[in-house]
Structures are given as structure tokens and as C-alpha cells.
N, C-alpha and C positions, 0 to 999 in steps of 0.2 A: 345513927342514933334513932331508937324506936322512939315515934314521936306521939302515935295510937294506934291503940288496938283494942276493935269495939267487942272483942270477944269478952273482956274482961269489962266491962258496962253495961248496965241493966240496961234492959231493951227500951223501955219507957226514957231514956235519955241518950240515948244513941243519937240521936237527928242532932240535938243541940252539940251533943261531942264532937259531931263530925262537921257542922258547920264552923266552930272552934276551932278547930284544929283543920281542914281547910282553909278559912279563908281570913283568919287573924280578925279581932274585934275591932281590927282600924283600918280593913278593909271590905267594906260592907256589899254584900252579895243577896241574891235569893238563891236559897238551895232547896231544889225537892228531889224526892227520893222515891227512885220503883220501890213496891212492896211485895218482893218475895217472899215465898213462903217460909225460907229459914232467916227473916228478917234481915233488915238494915246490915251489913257488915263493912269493915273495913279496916286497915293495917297500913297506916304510915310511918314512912322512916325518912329522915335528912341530914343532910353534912355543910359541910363548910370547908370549901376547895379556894384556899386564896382569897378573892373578893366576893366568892360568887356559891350562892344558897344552891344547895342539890335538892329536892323533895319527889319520892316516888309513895306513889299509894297502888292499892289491889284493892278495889272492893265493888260492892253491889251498885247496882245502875242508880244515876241521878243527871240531874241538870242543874248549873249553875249560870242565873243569868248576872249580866251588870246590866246598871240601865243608866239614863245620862242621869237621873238623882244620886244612883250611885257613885258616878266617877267625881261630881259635885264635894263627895266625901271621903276622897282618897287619905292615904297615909303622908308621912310629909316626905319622905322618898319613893315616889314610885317606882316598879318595876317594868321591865319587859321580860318575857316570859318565853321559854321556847320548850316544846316537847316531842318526845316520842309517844308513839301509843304501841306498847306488847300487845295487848290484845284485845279483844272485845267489837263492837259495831259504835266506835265513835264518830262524833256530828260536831259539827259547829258551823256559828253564825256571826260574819263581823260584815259591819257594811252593805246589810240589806241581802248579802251575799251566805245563801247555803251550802254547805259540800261535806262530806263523809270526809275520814279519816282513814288510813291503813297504816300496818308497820314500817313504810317506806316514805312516809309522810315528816314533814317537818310542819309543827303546829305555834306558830307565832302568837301572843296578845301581847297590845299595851296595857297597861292597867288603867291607862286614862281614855281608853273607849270601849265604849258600849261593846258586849258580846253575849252570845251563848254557848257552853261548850258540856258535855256531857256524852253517857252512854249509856243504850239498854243493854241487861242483862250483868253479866259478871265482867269485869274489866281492869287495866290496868295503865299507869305512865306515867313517866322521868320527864320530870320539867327540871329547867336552870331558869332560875332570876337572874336579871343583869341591871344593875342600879341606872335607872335611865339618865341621869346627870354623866356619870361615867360613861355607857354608851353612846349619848350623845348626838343621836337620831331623833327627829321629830316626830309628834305622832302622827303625824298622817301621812309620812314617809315609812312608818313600821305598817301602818295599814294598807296601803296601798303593798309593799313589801308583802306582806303575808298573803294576799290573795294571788300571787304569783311568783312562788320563791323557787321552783322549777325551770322557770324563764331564766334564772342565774345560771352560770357555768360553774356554781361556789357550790352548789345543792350539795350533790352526792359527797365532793368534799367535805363539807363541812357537815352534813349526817354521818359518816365515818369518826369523823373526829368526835362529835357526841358519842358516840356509840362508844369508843375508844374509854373516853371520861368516864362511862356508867359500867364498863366490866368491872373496877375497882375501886371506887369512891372513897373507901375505908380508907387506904395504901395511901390512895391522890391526897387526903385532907391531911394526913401526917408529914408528908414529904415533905423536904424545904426547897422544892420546885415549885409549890404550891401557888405560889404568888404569880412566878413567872407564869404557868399554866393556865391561871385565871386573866394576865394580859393579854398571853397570846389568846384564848380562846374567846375574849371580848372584841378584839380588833378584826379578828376571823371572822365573827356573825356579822359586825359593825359591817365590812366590805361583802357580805350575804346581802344583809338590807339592801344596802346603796343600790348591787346591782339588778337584784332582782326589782326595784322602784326605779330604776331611773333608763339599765342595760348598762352593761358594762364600761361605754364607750364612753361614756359622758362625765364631764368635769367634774361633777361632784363624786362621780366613784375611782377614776384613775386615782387618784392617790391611795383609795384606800384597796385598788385591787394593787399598786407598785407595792405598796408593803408587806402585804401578806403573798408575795411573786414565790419566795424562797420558801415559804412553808406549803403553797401549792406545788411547787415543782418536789420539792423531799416527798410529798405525797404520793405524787404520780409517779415518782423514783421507786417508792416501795409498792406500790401495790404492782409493777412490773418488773420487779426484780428477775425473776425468774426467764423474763423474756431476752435471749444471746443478743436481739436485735436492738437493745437498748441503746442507742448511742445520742452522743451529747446534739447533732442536729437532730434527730428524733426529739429530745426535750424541749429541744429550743424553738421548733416547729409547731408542737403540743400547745406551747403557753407564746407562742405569736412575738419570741424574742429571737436576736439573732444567738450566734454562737457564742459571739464575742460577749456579749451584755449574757450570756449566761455564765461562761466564767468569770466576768467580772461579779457577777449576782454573788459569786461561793468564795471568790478573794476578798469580799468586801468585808466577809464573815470571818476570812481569817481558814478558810478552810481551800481542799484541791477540791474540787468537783470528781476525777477519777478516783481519789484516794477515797471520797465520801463514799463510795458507788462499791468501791473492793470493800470498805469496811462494811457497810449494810450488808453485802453478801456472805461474807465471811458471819457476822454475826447471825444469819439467817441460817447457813448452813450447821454453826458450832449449836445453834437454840434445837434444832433439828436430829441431831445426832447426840443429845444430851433426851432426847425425849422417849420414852418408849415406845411410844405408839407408832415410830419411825424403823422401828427393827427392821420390820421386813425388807427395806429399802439398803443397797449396798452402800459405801460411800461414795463410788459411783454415781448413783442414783439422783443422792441428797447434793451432791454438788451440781450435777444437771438443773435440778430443780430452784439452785440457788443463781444462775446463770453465768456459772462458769463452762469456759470451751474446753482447753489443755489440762487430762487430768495432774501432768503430772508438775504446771503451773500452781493449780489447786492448791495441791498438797504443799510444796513449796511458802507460800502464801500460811498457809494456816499453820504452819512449823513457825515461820518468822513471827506471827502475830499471838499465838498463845503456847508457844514451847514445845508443842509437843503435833507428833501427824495426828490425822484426822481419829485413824482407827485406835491412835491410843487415848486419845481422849473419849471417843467412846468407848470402851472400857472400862475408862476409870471412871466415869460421872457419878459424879457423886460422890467419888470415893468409894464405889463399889464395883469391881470385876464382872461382869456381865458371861464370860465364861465364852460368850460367843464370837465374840472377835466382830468381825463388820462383814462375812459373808466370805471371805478370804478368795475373791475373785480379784476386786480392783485393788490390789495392795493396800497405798494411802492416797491415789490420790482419784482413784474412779476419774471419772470422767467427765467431770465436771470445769474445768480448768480455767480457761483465761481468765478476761477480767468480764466476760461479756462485752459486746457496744461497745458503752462507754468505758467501760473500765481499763483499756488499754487496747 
């Protein structure tokens, strides 16, 4: 939902617009603003996923501080706040503590301390709110957190997962996963915090790194799919469990851990050969790249689970004849085959 957009506001009330629509009348800030030459601008928009507030803006440089009179005057739910930054030469300041920002950054505030956060020039970033009562972290454990959220093994994890949330926000806030989505993705930052304020080891974070075990391992499952080497002591080794406590981890859910492992691939290979951009590639190719060994396992495999071999589903995608067939080298089942690893 477009929230502003300062193109459509005379210039003479741009600042107050924008202070407005940043930082809510019941969260009281200092804002000031570079003055470039094609004025003040800016364009925000937000959603509503489950529990939990989305807000992205693009505009001209500014700085926003809090100061301890302002935290004095918070709203009566505070937030915790986390961001990305697309673009720009972002800064910020908590804790007497200065550092730049990049696109590979993960940008933490509590809203009940003191900070500075802005950027010169033209800029842009996707924060999520998280109702600090729900989150459930103290502040000097989110402060302390944020000045070393890299020191976690949760980082990149859980920057993916944001990333994931902001390709589609629109989709995510209709869905009726939505709620679920905003659990899991509270409990995920929740054991982010802990470990990067305390190390992972430590009693107050094992519980919340055991709980989120099954959504870092499904992570680390897909972002190696591809890899033939994938097998279940390879996972089990990765996240510091034995074999045994990893198949229990996927029984416990109700699921097979191999069977999870053929379905991801299977679905990666079928996403793959439904896409155009993948023509060039035989289905040979596309099953290599999905981490199958035996092509003609593969194929077998992708006949039981969606009706039909590989190359005639590519043909029909969409319901439309592609005319070109899958390369007519690898039959149906390329070369792609087993289950990889772990998959059999």
C-alpha cells in the first residue's frame, strides 16, 4: 500500500510529510534533510504480513536521530526493527558505536534506544517491525545483538529469509500462511538476537537455536540442492547433530527426510523446465543441476509424482506446445537421476 509520495506535495510541506509518515506522531524523532537540488523527495509503501508491519521507502538523504528524551516518549507498543539497505551510503549510530551499512548488512533498532540512522545522497530500505512484547528480547540484549549480528551462524540465514519476504509482500499479506509466516519469521530473528548477544552456546540461546534446527537445516537443504554430495551425515555435520537426531528432527514433523530431499528436487527441476529462460538447457542438464545422478531414475521419479516425463511437461507448460521438444538428446530422463546424497 502506497503510504507517500512527496511528488504529489508542495515542496514547502514535504519535511513535515515526511516526518509524518516516517516516524508516526507517537513516535517522536529529529528528522533533517540534505537539500538537493531537485528537493526533498520520497515514496513510501507498507503491508501487513501476519503480525508483522513491512515499510520500504526510496528517497533523498536525511538523518533521523532518537535521543533518550525521545525514547522517554515512546508509543505504548514498541517496536524492534530490522532492515535492509538497496542502496545508497547508509550510516548509523547505536551505543556510542559508528559503522556504514551495505546491501549485505542486516540493520537492527530497538525503538526504546537512543540511535542515529540515515543516508547521503539518494537511497533506499525494507525494514520489518516486530512487536517487542511478542519478540520478547530485552533491550540491551537487541543492542548489544545488533552491534555484532555477523558473530551469529543465523546471519546469512536469516538475510535470505528477509530477502525471500520482500520479493513479494503483496502475495505474502493475502496468503493464509500469513500468520504462520509471521511466527516463523519472529522466532528466526528471536534466536538471530540471542546468538549473536550471547554465542550460540549459551543457555539462554539453545533453546531458541533447537527450534528453529528444522528451518535452518530445510535452508541449508535448498540452497545445496544442486550439490550430488548432499547426504544426510553431510547435514547432520553442517548443523552439529548426529544422523540419528536429524531423522528424528523430520519424523517429528511427520515428514521422511529422503522423501523431503526427492521432493525439493523434483519441484526445482519441474520450476526449471516450466521456465523459459531454461530452453537452452537439455533435461539432461536441468536434472544435473537439480541433483539427481541416474537419468533414467529421474525420469521415473518425475512420471510418478506429476503424470507425465519430464519433456512432456515441458511442452505443455502452460498449456502451450513449445514446438521444441527438450533438445531430443536425453530422452526423458537426461542425466540427472538418483536422488543425490541424501536422497537415496
Amino acid at each position: 500500500m502506497l503510504l507517500l509520495d512527496l511528488a504529489t506535495v508542495p515542496p514547502r510541506e514535504r519535511a513535515e510529510a515526511f516526518h509524518h509518515s516516517l516516524t508516526d506522531s507517537s513516535v517522536p524523532n529529529d528528522v533533517l534533510h540534505d537539500e538537493p537540488d531537485s528537493g526533498i523527495h520520497a515514496r513510501m509503501e507498507g503491508w501487513r504480513v501476519g503480525g508483522l508491519d513491512l515499510f520500504a521507502t526510496r528517497n533523498s538523504g536525511f538523518q533521523v536521530r532518537r535521543t533518550e528524551r525521545h525514547v522517554r516518549h515512546h508509543r505504548s507498543h514498541p517496536v524492534v526493527s530490522v532492515s535492509l539497505q538497496l542502496y545508497g551510503a547508509h550510516r548509523a549510530e547505536v551505543a556510542d558505536r559508528r559503522y556504514l551499512l551495505g546491501p549485505d548488512d542486516l540493520c537492527v533498532f530497538h525503538e526504546l534506544s537512543p540511535r542515529l540512522y540515515g543516508w547521503s545522497g539518494d537511497g533506499a530500505s525494507q525494514a520489518m517491525m516486530f512487536d517487542m512484547e511478542r519478540l520478547g528480547v530485552p533491550v540491551d540484549v537487541v543492542v548489544k545483538a545488533s552491534l555484532r549480528l555477523r558473530a551469529s551462524p543465523l546471519h546469512d540465514l536469516f538475510l535470505q529469509h528477509l530477502r525471500g519476504v520482500w520479493r513479494d509482500p503483496d502475495r505474502l499479506a493475502a496468503d493464509p500462511g500469513a500468520d504462520a509466516l509471521a511466527s516463523a519469521t519472529t522466532d528466526l530473528f528471536r534466536a538471530l538476537l540471542l546468538s549473536a548477544a550471547y554465542g550460540e552456546e549459551a543457555p539462554t540461546v539453545r533453546p531458541a537455536m533447537d527450534d528453529t534446527l528444522l528451518t535452518r537445516v530445510m535452508a541449508y537443504a535448498r540452497r545445496h540442492l544442486a550439490d550430488r554430495e548432499l547426504t544426510p551425515e553431510r547435514i547432520a555435520a553442517e548443523h552439529a547433530v548426529s544422523v540419528r537426531g536429524l531423522y528424528l528432527l523430520f519424523s517429528q514433523e511427520g515428514r521422511s527426510l529422503e522423501q523431503w530431499l526427492i521432493t525439493e528436487r523434483l519441484e526445482k527441476a519441474r520450476g526449471m523446465l516450466a521456465a523459459s529462460r531454461y530452453d537452452r538447457l537439455t533435461v539432461a542438464a536441468v536434472s544435473a543441476r537439480c541433483g539427481f545422478r541416474s537419468p533414467s531414475h529421474f525420469s521415473r521419479r518425475f512420471q510418478a509424482a506429476y503424470g507425465m516425463a519430464p519433456s512432456e511437461w515441458r511442452r505443455h507448460r502452460d498449456g502451450i506446445a513449445d514446438g521444441g521438444g527438450d533438445g531430443g538428446t536425453d530422452g526423458d530422463g537426461g542425466v540427472a537421476g538418483g536422488d543425490g546424497g541424501a536422497g537415496g
